[in-house]
C-alpha positions in Angstrom: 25.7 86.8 -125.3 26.0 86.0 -128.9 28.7 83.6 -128.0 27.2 82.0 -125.3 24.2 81.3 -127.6 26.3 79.7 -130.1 28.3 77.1 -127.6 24.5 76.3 -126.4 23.8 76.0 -129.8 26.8 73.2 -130.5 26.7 71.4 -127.0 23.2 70.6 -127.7 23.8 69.7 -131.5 26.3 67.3 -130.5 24.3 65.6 -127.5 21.8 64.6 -129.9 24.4 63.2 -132.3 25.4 61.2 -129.8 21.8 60.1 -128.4 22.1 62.0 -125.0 19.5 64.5 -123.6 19.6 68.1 -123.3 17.9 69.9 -120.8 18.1 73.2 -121.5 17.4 76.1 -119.2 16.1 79.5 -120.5 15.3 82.4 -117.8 15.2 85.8 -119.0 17.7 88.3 -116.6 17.5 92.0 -116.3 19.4 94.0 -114.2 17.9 96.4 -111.4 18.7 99.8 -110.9 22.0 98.8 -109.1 23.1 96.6 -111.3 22.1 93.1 -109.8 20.5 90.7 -111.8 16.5 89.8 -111.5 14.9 86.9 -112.9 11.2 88.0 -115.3 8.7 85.8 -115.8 7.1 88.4 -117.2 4.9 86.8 -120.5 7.1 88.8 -123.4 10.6 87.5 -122.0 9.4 84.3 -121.2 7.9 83.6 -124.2 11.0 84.9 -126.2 13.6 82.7 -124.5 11.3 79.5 -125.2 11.3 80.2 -128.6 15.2 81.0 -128.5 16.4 77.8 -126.8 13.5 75.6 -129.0 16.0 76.7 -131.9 19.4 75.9 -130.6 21.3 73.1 -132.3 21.0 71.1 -135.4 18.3 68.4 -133.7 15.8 68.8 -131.0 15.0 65.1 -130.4 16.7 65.2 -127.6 16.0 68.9 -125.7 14.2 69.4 -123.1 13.4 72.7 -121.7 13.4 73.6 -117.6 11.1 76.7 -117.1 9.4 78.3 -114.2 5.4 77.6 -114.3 3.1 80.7 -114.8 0.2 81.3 -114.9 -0.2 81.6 -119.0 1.6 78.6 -119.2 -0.4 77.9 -122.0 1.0 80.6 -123.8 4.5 80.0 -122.8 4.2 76.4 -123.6 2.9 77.1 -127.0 5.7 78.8 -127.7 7.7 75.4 -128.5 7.3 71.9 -129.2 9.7 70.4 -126.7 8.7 68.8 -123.7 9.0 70.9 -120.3 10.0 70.5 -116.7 9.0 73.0 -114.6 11.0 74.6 -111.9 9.8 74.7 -108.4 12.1 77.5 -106.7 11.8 78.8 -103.1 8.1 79.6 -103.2 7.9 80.3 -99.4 4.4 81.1 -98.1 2.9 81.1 -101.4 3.1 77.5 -102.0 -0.4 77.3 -102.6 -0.3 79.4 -105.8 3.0 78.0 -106.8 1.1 74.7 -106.8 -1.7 75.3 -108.3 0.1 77.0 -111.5 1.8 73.9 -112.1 -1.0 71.8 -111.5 -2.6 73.5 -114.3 0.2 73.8 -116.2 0.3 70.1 -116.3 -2.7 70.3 -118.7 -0.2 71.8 -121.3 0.6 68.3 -123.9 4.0 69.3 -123.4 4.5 69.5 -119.7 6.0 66.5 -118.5 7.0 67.2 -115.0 8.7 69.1 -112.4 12.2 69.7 -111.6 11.3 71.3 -107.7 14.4 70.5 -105.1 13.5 73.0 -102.7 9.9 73.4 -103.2 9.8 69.6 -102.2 12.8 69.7 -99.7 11.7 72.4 -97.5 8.7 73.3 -98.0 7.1 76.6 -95.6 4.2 75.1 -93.5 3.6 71.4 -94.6 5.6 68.2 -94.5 8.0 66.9 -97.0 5.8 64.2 -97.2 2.6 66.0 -98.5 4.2 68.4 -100.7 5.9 65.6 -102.3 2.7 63.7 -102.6 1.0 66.8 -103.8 3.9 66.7 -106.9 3.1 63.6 -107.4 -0.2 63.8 -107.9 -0.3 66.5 -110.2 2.1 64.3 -112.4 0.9 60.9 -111.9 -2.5 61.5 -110.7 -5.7 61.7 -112.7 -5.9 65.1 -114.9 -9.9 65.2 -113.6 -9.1 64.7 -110.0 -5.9 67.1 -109.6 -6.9 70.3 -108.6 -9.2 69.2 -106.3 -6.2 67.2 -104.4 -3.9 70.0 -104.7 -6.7 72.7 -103.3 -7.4 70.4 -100.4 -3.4 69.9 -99.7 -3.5 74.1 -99.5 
């Protein structure tokens, strides 16, 4: 693991050398009883890998970081100053609270956007069309006028 942070570490100390952005992409494993690997959002890990990846490489001008939303994205987000894409996932029939965290996690200053291919793409019970003008919304949209749009979407 050690090496693995260190080549992060150099990769994203020579993008910014050369002016090119890093997005970096921190999710906290563990493995299950048998062995297989499971993705925790809990807080603690979250938290911990944020601060982990906000220290890799000489320069952070040009990191990003690509985290699932939560729902103390406040918390999460506070944990670093770079800016943050958040990751959409497969959230099946829970698209409703999947949205809704991230339109509220849009009110973190350092959430920029999403990076959601299949929330978007195939989305459980609405139309690629609305979900992707629900994402839009909650990125473009007016802050005050948000989670209104994206409760009336669910």
């Amino acid at each position: 693991m050690a090496g693995t942070i260190e080549m992060a570490a150099a990769l994203t100390t020579d993008l910014a050398d050369r002016k090119l952005m890093c997005m970096i992409e921190p999710l906290p494993y563990v493995k299950d009883e048998q062995g297989v690997a499971k993705l925790d959002t809990s807080l603690e890990r979250l938290v911990k890998v944020v601060a982990i990846a906000s220290g890799l490489g000489a320069c952070s001008a040009y990191t990003w970081l690509k985290i699932p939303a939560v729902d103390e994205m406040s918390v999460v987000a506070g944990a670093t100053t770079m800016p943050i894409l958040m990751l959409g996932g497969d959230p099946g029939a829970n698209a409703p609270a999947v949205f809704d965290r991230m339109s509220k996690a849009m009110d973190e200053p350092n959430v920029r956007g999403l990076v959601s291919g299949r929330t978007l793409l195939y989305p459980h019970e609405r139309s690629v069309e609305d979900v992707v003008a629900m994402a839009a919304l909650m990125v473009h949209g007016d802050v005050a006028s948000r989670p209104a749009a994206v409760d009336e979407a669910s």
